[in-house]
N, C-alpha and C positions, 0 to 999 in steps of 0.2 A: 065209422069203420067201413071199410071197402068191402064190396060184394063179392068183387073178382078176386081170386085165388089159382094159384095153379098147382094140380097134384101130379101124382104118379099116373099116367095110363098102363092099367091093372084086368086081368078077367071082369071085374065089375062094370067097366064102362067102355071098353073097346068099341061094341058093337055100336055105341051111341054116337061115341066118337068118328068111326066111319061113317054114318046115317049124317054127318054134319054137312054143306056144301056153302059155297059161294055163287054169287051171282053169276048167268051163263057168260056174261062179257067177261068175267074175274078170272074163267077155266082156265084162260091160254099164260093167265101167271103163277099158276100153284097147282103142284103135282097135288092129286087125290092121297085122302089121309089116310086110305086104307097101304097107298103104295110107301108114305110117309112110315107109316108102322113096320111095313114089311122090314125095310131099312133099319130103322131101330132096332128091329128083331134080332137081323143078321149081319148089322154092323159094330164091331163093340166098342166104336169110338162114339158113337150117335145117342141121345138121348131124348127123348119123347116127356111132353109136358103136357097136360088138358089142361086148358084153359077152364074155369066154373065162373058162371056168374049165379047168384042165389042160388047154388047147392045144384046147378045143372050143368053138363057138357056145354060149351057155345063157341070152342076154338082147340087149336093146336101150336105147340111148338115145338119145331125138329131141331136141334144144335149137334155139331158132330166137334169134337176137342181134335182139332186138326195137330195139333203142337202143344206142348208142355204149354206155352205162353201165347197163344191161339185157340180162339172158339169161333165157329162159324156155325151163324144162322144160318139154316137152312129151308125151312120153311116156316112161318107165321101167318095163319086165316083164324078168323070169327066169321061164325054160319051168320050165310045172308038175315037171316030173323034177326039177327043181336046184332050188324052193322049200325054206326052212328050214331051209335050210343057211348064212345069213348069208353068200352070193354076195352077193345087192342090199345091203345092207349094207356090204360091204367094194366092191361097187361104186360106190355112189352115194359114200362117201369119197374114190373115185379120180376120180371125174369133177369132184366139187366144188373137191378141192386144181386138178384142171384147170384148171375156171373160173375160180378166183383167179388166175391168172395172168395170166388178159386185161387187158390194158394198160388202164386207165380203170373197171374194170368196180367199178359200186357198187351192184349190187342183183341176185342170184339168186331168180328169181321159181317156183314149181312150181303148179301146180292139181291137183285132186284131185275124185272124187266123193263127196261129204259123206256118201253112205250108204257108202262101203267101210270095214270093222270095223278096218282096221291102218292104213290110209293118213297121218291123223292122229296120232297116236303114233309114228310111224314117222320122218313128217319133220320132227316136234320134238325128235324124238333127236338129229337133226341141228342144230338151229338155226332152224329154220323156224317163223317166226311168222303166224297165221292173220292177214288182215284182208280176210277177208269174200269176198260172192259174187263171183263173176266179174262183166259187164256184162249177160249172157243169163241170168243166177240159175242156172246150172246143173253150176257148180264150185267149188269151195272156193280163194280163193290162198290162196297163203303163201308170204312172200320171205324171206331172207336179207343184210343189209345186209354188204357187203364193207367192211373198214376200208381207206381210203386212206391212202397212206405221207403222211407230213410232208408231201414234198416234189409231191406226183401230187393235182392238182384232181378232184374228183368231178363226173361229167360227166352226170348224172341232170339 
């Protein structure tokens, strides 16, 4: 049974969840999780996930439902302590099988900064196909095409 899980981010854990950070080379590709939350707060297409691993805070995940048939990652970090240990990893699995289950949904979308040394490799492990800059030239996407059942129209 796997350790990692991901819940709600609730009054119980917020504040642990900002207290989390990355490595200072990591800052310049992931907005701070307290700004991540704010976002959540005041966006109501956006959705906020904590990362646990053994029953403690150790990441984040921001997704905003751009479209009926559209989700985009928006931010994904494990605090420097829980790095390389294959947390994000067996987390971002858990958040994916998630998405699939959204009724309609045919394209998991992520960005990335095109200089970070793993980001790339990382989400093509996953299934993540490049196609190119964002509209500001300042992120890498890369989506994920959900297969629709027989029966379920693709709403893209």
């Amino acid at each position: 049974m796997s350790k990692v899980k991901l819940t709600a981010v609730d009054q119980t854990n917020y504040e642990r969840i900002c207290d989390l950070e990355v490595f200072e080379e990591q800052e310049a590709y992931v907005a701070s999780n307290l700004w991540s939350l704010v976002q959540a707060s005041y966006n109501p297409t956006c959705t906020a996930r904590a990362i646990y691993y053994q029953d403690a805070p150790v990441g984040l995940f921001l997704w905003s439902a751009e479209s009926p048939g559209k989700v985009s990652i928006w931010r994904f970090m494990v605090d420097k302590q829980h790095q390389h240990r294959g947390i994000g990893r067996q987390a971002l699995g858990l958040l994916l099988e998630e998405l699939r289950h959204i009724q309609g949904l045919a394209q998991i979308e992520i960005c990335y900064h095109p200089e970070n040394p793993v980001a790339g490799n990382f989400y093509s492990s996953f299934g993540f196909v490049e196609t190119g800059m964002d509209k500001d030239g300042d992120d890498m996407l890369a989506v994920i095409d959900v297969p629709q059942p027989a029966n379920q129209p693709c709403l893209t």
